[in-house]
Each structure stands twice: as C-alpha cells, then as structure tokens.
N, C-alpha and C positions, 0 to 999 in steps of 0.2 A: 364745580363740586368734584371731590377726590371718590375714591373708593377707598376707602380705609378697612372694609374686607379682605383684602388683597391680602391671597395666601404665599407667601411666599415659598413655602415649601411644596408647592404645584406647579414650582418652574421646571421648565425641561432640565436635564441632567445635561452636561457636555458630551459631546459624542463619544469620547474616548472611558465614561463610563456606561454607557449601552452597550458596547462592542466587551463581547466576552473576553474574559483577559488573557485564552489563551488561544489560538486558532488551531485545531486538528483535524486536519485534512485525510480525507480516506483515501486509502490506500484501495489500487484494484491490481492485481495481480494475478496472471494466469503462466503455471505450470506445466510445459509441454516435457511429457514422458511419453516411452516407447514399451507397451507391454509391462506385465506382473514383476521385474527384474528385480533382483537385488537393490541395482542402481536406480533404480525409480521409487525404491522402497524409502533409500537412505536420501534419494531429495526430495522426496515427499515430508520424509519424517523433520529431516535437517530446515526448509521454510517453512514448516507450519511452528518449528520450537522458535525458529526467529522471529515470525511475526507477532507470536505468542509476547516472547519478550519483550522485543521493542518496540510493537506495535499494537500491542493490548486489545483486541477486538476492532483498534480500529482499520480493519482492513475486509477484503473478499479475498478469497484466495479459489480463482478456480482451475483444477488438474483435468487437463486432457490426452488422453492416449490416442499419439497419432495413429497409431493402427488402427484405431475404433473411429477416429473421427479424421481422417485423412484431409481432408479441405479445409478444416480450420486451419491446419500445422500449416496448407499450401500458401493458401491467405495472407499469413503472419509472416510468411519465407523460410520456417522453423527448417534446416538441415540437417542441425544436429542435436541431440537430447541426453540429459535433460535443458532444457532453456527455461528458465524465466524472465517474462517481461512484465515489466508496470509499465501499463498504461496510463494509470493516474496517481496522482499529477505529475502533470507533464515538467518535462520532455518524457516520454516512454522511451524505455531502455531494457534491453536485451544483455541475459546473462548465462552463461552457460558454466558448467559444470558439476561437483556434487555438493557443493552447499556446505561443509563441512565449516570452511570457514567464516564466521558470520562477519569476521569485520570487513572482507572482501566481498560478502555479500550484499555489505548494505553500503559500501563506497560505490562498489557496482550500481547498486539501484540507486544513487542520488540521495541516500536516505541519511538523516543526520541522526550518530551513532546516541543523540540528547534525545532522540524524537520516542515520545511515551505512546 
C-alpha cells in the first residue's frame, strides 16, 4: 500500500536554498589613538565615515587611548598611533596612519571595496 498523502511540498529545500544568499561577516575593529589630538580626531572621524559606508553597521568599532589604557596598546605591540586593526575576520591586520584615504584603508584591511 502507497501513501498517496504524500505532500510533496514538505520536502526539504536543497541546501543551497537555506543558506542565506548572502554571507556578511562582522567586522571587529579596534582604533589605537594617543590623547584628545587633532590626529586622533580626524582617524576617529575618517573610520567611523568608512565603516559607516562600506560597512553599514555591520561592524564594532572600538577606540582606545593608549595613554588611558597603556596595556592594551602593549599587548597588541601598538608603537605607533594612530593604528587600526581588524581582528575579524581573519587574518588580523594592522594599519597605520590618518585614514583620510579610504581606498588604502580598506586594501590595508583586507576589505573588499564591494563589501556592503
């Protein structure tokens, strides 16, 4: 005897439609600056407008002042500021400068100039 209930629209779906069609990966990103400076102001201001754009909320972005928090900056081997590094996703990479330009900002970070 058959099942002639048999719904056919209760079959699994192939893998390749469960899996969302687009993967976006968070971004973790920490800002080492030095004190209130100008220059801390303008790479402050210059990656949060970057990851604003081409990373639309999907990122962290956290700034530390080595003078306030000296052991982190040790930790990381921060020497010179400002630095940014993305930790995620990997490889983590180190950037230094003022950020001004964003498309050497995001060659630096491994970031693909497509990535929303």
């Amino acid at each position: 005897m058959t099942d002639d209930n048999q719904n056919v629209d209760n079959e699994m779906p192939p893998i390749e439609h469960a899996l969302p069609q687009r993967y976006k990966p968070n971004y973790v990103l920490k800002l080492y600056v030095a004190g209130h400076t100008s220059k801390s102001i303008l790479a402050i201001a210059s990656i949060r407008s970057i990851c604003e754009a081409r990373l639309r909320g999907n990122y962290e972005l956290q700034v530390i002042d080595v003078y306030q928090q000296p052991k982190l900056a040790e930790a990381e081997r921060i020497i010179v500021t400002p630095t940014l590094v993305k930790q995620f996703p990997l490889p983590p990479r180190k950037i230094v400068g003022n950020f001004t330009n964003e498309e050497k900002v995001l060659s630096g970070l491994g970031i693909s100039e497509t990535t929303n």
